[in-house]
N, C-alpha and C positions, 0 to 999 in steps of 0.2 A: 434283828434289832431295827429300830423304827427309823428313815433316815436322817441324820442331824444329832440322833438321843445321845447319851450315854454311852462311853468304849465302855466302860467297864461291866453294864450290864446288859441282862436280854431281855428280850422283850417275850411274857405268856399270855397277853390280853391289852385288850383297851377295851375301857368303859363304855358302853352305848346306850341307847335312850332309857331311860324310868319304864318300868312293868309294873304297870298297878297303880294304889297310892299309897302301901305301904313301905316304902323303901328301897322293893327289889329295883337291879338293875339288868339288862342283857350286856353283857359279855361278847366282845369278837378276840375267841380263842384263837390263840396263836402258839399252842403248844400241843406236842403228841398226848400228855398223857394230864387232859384237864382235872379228871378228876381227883388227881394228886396233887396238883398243882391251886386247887380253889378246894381244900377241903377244909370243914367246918374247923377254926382255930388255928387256922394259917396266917401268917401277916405275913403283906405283898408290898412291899416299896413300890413308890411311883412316881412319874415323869410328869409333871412338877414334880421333886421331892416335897415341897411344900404341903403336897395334898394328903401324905402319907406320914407314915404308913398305913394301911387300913386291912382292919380285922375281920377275915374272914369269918361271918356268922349261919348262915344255912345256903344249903346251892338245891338245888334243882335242874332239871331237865324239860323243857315246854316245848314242845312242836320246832323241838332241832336244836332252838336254844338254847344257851346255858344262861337261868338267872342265877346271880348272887345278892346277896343280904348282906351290906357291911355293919359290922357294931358303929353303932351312934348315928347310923343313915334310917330313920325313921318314918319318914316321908319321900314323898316325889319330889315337893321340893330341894329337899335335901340330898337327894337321889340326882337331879337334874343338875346339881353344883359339880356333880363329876364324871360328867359327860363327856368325853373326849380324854379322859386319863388314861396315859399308858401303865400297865402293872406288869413290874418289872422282878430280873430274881441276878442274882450274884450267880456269874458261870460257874462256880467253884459250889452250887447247890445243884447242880446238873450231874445225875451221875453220868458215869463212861458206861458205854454201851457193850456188850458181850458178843451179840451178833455181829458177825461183818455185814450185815445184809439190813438191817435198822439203824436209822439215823434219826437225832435229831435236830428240828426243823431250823435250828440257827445255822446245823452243819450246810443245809442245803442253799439255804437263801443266800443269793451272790455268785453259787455256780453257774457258769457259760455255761449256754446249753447248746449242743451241735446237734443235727442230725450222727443214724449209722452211716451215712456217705462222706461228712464232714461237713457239712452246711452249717455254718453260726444260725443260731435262731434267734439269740437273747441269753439273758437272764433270768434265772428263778428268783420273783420278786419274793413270793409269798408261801404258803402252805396251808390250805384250808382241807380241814376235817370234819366232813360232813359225810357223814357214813362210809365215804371211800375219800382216801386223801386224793388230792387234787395237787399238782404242782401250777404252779399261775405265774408263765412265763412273758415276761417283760420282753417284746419284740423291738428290733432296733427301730423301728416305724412307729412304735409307741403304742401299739396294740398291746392286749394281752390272749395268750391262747392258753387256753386250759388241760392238763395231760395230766392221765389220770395215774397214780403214781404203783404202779404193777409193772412185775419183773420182764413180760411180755411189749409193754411200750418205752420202759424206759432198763435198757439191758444192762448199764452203766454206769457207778456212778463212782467217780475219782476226785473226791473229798481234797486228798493233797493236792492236787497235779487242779485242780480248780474247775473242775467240769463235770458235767453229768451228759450223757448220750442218749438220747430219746428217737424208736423206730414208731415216727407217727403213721397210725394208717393212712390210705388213701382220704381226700376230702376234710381232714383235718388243717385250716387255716394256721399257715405257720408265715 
């Protein structure tokens, strides 16, 4: 969840600039499983509520990107009106997960993260899915370091107990 937003909902995206001049938008996906989450006749509540809800009309994939098409976003103009919107979903549309070993990304964001020695590092701010998920850990110094999210770097993760344990390799800025 975005910080400041809504307790009661999650966050699966925010709006980012106009693609094109017909209406598409880029997307910074903030959920494991986008394309269920932006598929064609979805409606997505958003942060302003004011801006929404808005109808999910055709998606895409662009060099990593995710565009989407809203109904009644016809233009870049009209595309550039909601730039910066967060699109959000009611946790109670999240299903429960069956793996013990699959999380999703609201489960994560907010976990401490230690070293396997015990060393605080931070916080998992974020989750960015870009071919290999990424954890993007918030360091007490205000840095961020990036750990790539495999069972090999991060052997750990304790949901309840509020932590996840990460064995970064050598040269890895923590």
């Amino acid at each position: 969840m975005r910080p400041g937003g809504p307790v009661d909902r999650l966050v699966i995206g925010r709006v980012g600039r106009p693609h094109g001049i017909r209406g598409e938008l880029t997307i910074d996906v903030r959920t494991d499983d986008p394309d269920l989450r932006f598929a064609a006749g979805t409606e997505l509540a958003t942060d302003p509520a004011a801006t929404g809800p808005l109808m999910v009309e055709q998606t895409r994939w662009h060099s990593g990107r995710l565009l989407v098409r809203f109904a009644g976003v016809g233009d870049r103009d009209a595309a550039e009106e909601l730039r910066g919107v967060w699109l959000v979903v009611d946790p109670e549309d999240v299903p429960v997960l069956d793996d013990p070993d699959e999380f999703h990304d609201q489960q994560l964001i907010g976990l401490t993260v230690v070293t396997v020695e015990g060393d605080e590092v931070g916080a998992v701010a974020e989750i960015r899915h870009h071919g290999q998920d990424l954890l993007v850990i918030r360091r007490a110094d205000g840095g961020e370091t990036l750990v790539p999210f495999v069972a090999a770097l991060v052997p750990e993760v304790d949901v309840p107990g509020g932590r996840l344990v990460i064995d970064p390799p050598p040269g890895l800025e923590l």
